[in-house]
N, C-alpha and C positions, 0 to 999 in steps of 0.2 A: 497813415498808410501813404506809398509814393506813388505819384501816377501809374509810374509803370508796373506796380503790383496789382494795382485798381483796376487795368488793363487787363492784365495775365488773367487775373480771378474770372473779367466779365467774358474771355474767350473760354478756358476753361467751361463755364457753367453755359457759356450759350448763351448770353444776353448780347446777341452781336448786334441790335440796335441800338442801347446801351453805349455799347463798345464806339459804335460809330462816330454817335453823337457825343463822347467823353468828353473829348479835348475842344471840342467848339463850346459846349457847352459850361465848361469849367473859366474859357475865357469870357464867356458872357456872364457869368456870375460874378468873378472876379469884378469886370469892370462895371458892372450895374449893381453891385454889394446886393446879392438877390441873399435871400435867406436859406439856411440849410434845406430844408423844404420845399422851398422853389426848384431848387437848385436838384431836387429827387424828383418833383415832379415831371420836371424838364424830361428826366432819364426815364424813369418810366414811360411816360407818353411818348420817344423814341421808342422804347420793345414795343411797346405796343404798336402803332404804327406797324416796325417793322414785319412783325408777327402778321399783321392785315394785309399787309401787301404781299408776302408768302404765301397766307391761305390762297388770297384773291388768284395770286398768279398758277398754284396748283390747281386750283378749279379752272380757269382758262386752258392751262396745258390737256387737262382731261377731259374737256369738252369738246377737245379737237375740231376747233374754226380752221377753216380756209380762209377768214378774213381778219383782222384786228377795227374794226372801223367801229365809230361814237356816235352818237346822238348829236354832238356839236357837230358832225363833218357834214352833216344830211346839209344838200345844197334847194335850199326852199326856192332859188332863183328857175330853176326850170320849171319847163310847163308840165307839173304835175298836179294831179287833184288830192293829193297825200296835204294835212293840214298843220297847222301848229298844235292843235286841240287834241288830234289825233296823234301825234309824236308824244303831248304831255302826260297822253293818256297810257302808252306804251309804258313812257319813264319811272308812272306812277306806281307802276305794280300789284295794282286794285285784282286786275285780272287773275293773276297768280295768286293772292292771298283768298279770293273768291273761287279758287278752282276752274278756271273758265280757260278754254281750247281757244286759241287767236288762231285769224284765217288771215292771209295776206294775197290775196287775190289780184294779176293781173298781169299783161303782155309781157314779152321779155325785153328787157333793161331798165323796168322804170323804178329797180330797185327794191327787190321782197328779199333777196337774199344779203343785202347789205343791212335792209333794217332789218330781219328774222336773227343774224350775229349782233346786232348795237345793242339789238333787244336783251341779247343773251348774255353779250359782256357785261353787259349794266347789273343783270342778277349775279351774275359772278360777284361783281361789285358788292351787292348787296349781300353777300353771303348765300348762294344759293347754288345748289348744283344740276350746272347744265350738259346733256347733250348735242350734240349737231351729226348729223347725215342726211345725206339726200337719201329721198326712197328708193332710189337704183341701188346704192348701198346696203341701204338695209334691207330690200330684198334678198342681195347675195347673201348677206350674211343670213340673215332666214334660211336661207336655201342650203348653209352652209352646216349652220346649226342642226338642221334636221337632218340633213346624213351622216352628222358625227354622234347625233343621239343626244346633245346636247339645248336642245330647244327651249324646255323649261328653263336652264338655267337662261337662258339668252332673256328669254323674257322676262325672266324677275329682272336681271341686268336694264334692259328699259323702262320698266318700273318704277326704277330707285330714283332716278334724277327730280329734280325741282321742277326743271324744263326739259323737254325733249322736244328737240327742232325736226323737223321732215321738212326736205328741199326739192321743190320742185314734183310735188304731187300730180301725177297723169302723165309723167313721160315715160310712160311705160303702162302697159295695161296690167291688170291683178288678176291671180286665175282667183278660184271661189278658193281655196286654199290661204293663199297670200290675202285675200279679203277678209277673211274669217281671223288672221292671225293680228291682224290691223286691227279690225274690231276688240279682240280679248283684249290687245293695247290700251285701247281706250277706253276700257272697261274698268282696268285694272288703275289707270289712274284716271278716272273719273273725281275720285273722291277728295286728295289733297295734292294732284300735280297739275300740271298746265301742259299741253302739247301743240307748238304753232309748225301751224303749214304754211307753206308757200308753194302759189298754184297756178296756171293760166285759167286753171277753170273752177268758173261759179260753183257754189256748190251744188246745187240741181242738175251740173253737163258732168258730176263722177262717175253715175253708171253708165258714162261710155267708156271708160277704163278701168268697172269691177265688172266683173266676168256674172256673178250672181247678182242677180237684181233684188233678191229678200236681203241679202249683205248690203250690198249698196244702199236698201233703204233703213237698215238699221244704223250702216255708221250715220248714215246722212242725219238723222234721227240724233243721234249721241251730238252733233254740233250744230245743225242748225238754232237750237233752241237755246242754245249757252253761249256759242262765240262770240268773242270779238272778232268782228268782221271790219275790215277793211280794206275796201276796194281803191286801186290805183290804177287810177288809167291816165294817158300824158303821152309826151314823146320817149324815145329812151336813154337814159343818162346815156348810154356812150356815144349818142350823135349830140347830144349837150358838149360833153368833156372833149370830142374832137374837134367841133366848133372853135372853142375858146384855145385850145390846142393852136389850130390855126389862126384863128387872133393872135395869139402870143409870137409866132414868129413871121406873121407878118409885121406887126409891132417892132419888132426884133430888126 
């Protein structure tokens, strides 16, 4: 069979990682006399590959980040109290495979919402399906769902994910309504998902932004006893990043 048949077949059939890797890979044989075998394995281990980084990348598209950022970019050079022990801990995904709610607690800019997405890309990575909205979001949409008559369906919808991000918890207050809807949230995945917040506030200052104080003590209830907690107090990366900003062109 001629390359270029070889070729046609593996677009035809859809092996476009395969496809990709052909002709590198036919010369790498060629010139290292690899074995018939080798030489499959090579292709195979491209579809595949490619195949992992398609799911990977439709799981990131449906997750809908506001950010792309990694674990490697986190800059441990500022003065933050976020740790190494505590990133490795994030990477390891014990949390998630344990069922356990992660809290990221602390002032604005020292970075919950850059690690709340690294956290999330990384399970994307890992095969896992994530959401991301700040809770002003998902309030609307609450709000939006229960005028269309479509509530239930919304909320099996936040159910299904691996992860579900909420950003920025308390900038906004919760009537007992939006409390209570929060709560069956957490209820519903309690048992095999993971949901991380990110917040300015401890978790004992939320019922000053849940309107009922028996809700406010039940969520509180559902994560104080399970989270992972993580408190980060520091300066805030964007007077870090302006700083060195300004090094750079005075350097310059």
């Amino acid at each position: 069979m001629s390359t270029a048949i070889a070729k046609n077949l593996m677009a035809d059939m859809k092996l476009l990682g395969m496809f990709a890797a052909f002709e590198q890979g036919v010369a790498d044989a060629t010139r290292d006399q690899t074995s018939y075998s080798e030489f499959l394995d090579t292709l195979l281990q491209a579809e595949a590959d490619y195949r992992q980084e398609r799911k990977t990348g439709s799981r990131i598209k449906a997750a809908k980040f506001t950010l792309r950022p990694a674990f490697e970019d986190i800059d441990f050079t500022a003065s933050r109290s976020i740790s190494k022990a505590q990133i490795k801990e994030l990477y390891g995904m014990q949390w998630l495979t344990d069922a356990r709610p992660v809290l990221l607690i602390g002032q604005t800019g020292v970075g919950k919402t850059f690690l709340a997405q690294a956290t999330g890309l990384h399970a994307c990575a890992c095969g896992k399906s994530v959401m991301y909205m700040t809770v002003t979001t998902w309030l609307e949409n609450v709000a939006l769902a229960r005028s269309s008559g479509t509530y239930l369906r919304y909320r099996d919808k936040l159910a299904k994910p691996d992860v579900l991000i909420l950003d920025d918890m308390g900038m906004r207050k919760m009537s007992s309504i939006e409390a209570q809807d929060l709560c069956e949230i957490l209820e519903e995945r309690s048992i095999a998902k993971s949901t991380i917040f990110t917040t300015q506030l401890p978790l004992d200052h939320w019922s000053e932004v849940i309107a009922d104080p028996v809700i406010a003590d039940a969520i509180r209830d559902r994560l104080q006893h399970s989270a992972l907690t993580i408190n980060i107090t520091g300066e805030s990366y964007r007077g870090v990043k302006a700083r060195k900003l300004a090094s750079k062109k005075k350097d310059a």
